[in-house]
N, C-alpha and C positions, 0 to 999 in steps of 0.2 A: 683337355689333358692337364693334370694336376702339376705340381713342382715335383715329385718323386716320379716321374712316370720314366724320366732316364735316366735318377739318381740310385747308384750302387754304393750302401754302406756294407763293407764286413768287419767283422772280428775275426782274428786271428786267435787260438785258444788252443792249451791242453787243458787235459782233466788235471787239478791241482795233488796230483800223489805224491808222499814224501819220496825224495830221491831223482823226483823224473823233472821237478817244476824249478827255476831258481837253483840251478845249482850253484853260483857263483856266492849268493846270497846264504844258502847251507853251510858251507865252508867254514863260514864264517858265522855260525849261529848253530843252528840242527837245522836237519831233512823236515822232520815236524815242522819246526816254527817256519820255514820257507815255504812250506805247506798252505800254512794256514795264511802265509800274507798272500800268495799267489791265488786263494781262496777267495779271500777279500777282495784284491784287486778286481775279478772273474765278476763276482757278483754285485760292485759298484759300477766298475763298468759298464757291463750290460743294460742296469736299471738309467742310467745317465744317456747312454748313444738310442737306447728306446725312443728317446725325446724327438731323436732327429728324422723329420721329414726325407725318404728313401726307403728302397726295397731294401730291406735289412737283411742280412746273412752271415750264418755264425758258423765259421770254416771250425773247421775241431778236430781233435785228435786226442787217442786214437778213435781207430773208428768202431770200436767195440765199446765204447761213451757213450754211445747216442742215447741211450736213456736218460745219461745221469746229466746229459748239454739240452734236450728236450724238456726237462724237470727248469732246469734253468731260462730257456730261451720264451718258455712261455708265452706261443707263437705268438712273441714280437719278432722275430729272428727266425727265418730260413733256414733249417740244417744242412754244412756240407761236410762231408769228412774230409782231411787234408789226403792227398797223394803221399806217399812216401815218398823219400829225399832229401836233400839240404833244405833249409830256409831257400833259398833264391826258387829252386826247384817246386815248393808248394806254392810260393806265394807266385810264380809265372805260370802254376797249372791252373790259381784260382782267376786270374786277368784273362787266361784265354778263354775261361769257360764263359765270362760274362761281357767284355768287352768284344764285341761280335757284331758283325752285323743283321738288323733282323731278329735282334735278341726277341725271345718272347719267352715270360715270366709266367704269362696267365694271372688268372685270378690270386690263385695260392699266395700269394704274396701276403705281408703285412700289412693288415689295414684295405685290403683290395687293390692294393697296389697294382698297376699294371706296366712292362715294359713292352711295348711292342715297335721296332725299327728303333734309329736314327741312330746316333750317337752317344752311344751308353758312356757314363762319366761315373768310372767306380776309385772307390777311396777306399784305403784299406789300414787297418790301425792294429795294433796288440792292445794286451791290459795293463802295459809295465807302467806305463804313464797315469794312473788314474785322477791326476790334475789336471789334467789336459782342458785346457777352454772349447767348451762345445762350439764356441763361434768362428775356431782356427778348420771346423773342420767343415764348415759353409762356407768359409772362406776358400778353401779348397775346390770345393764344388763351386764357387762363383769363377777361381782363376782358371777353372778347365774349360771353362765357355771359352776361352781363347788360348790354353796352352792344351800339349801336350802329354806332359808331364808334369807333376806337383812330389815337391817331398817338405816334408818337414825337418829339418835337421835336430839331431838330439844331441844334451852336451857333452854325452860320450863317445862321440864321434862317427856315430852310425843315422838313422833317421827313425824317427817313429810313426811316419806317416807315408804313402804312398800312394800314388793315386795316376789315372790315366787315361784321356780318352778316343775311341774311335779305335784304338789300335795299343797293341802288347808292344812296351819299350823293350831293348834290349839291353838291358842293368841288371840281369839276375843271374847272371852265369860271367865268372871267372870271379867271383866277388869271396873276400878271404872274409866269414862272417863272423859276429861275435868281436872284431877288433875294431880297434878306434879308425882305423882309413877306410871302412865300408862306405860313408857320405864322398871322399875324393875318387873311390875306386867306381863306383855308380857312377857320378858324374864325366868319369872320364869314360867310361862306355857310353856315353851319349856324346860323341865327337860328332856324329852328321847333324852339321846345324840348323839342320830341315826339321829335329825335332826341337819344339818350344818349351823352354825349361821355365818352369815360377818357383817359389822357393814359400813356405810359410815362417812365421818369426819363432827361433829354436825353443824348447822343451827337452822338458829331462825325463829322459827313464830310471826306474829305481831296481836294480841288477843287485847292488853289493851292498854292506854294511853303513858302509857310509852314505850309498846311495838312499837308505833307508832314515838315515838318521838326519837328513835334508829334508825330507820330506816330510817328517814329525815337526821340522822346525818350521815347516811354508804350512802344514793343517793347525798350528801353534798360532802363529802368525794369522792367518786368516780367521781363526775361529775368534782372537783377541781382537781383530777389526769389524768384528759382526758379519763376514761374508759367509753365507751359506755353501757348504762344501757340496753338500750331497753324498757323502761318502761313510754312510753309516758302519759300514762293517769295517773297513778301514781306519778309522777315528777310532774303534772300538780296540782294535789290536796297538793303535799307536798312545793313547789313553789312560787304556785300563788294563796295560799290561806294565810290568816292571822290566821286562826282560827286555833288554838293549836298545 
């Protein structure tokens, strides 16, 4: 049985349309230009978490997409449409559907992947992050061989990672989303201390203007120290654009 036979990576995703992706980030720029970074982020991202060893799965919305995330996922990634509802409400209908017992994935998988029984150990990411160290999120899959629960904290006060195995936490309901207390409000719905919390080392998402204008200055910064980003379409918008 290989390393991926009980590992679950997804992505979390819309289709990047002006108005619907980055609103925070629009506000403060155009619908267009949030557009097209939400764009970038979608298609860095996916080419980079491809790398990692798991049954891949690219949650999306809406679900009238499926062409244009299929065009993308270019079966490295499993299509699943999101459920309608809040954030807490998609991302606890996509835990219940893979964290199970006696999961079976079959063939269909990526790479021939196969899940069949034990303990499925699924992580779950957005594309807000597209710096994110591919190694926080093996490290993730390494801490659930003995937790729980895994989150990532972000420096806005929410988290960018997720992850959980054997069984659905319950941290996704009563949670006021989009606000800086989602990280203390989560955790404090995990008061039975039967579940096993690990934490990864925090990360930022890029939501607002300024959030964007950090992250020109960390692909600045790293491109100046010779580190390979990986992040072609993104470098391309923070680069070889003048606009903000």
């Amino acid at each position: 049985m290989n390393q991926s036979s009980h590992r679950v990576l997804a992505v979390l995703a819309k289709q990047p349309l002006p108005g619907l992706v980055k609103t925070r980030l629009a506000a403060e720029t155009s619908p267009h230009w949030a557009a097209c970074v939400a764009a970038a982020f979608l298609t860095d991202s996916l080419d980079r978490l491809a790398a990692i060893d798991a049954y891949r799965i690219l949650v999306y919305a809406p679900p009238e997409a499926e062409a244009f995330f299929s065009t993308l996922a270019r079966d490295r990634f499993t299509l699943m449409p999101q459920v309608e509802g809040d954030l807490g409400q998609r991302m606890a209908a996509f835990f219940s559907a893979v964290v199970v017992p006696k999961l079976e994935f079959g063939n269909e998988a990526p790479g021939g992947n196969e899940v069949r029984g034990g303990a499925v150990k699924a992580v779950l990411v957005g594309v807000d992050s597209p710096t994110l160290p591919l190694s926080y999120i093996e490290e993730a899959f390494a801490k659930l061989e003995r937790a729980d629960v895994i989150l990532g904290p972000a420096a806005d006060g929410g988290y960018y990672l997720v992850g959980c195995a054997g069984h659905v936490p319950p941290i996704f309901e009563s949670i006021t989303w989009s606000r800086s207390a989602v990280l203390e409000e989560t955790v404090t719905l995990l008061k039975d201390t039967e579940w096993r919390l690990e934490l990864l080392p925090p990360w930022y998402d890029v939501d607002t203007l300024s959030d964007w204008r950090m992250l020109r200055g960390h692909l600045a910064a790293l491109r100046r120290a010779g580190v390979k980003t990986d992040l072609p379409c993104t470098e391309a918008l923070a680069f070889e654009s003048d606009r903000w």
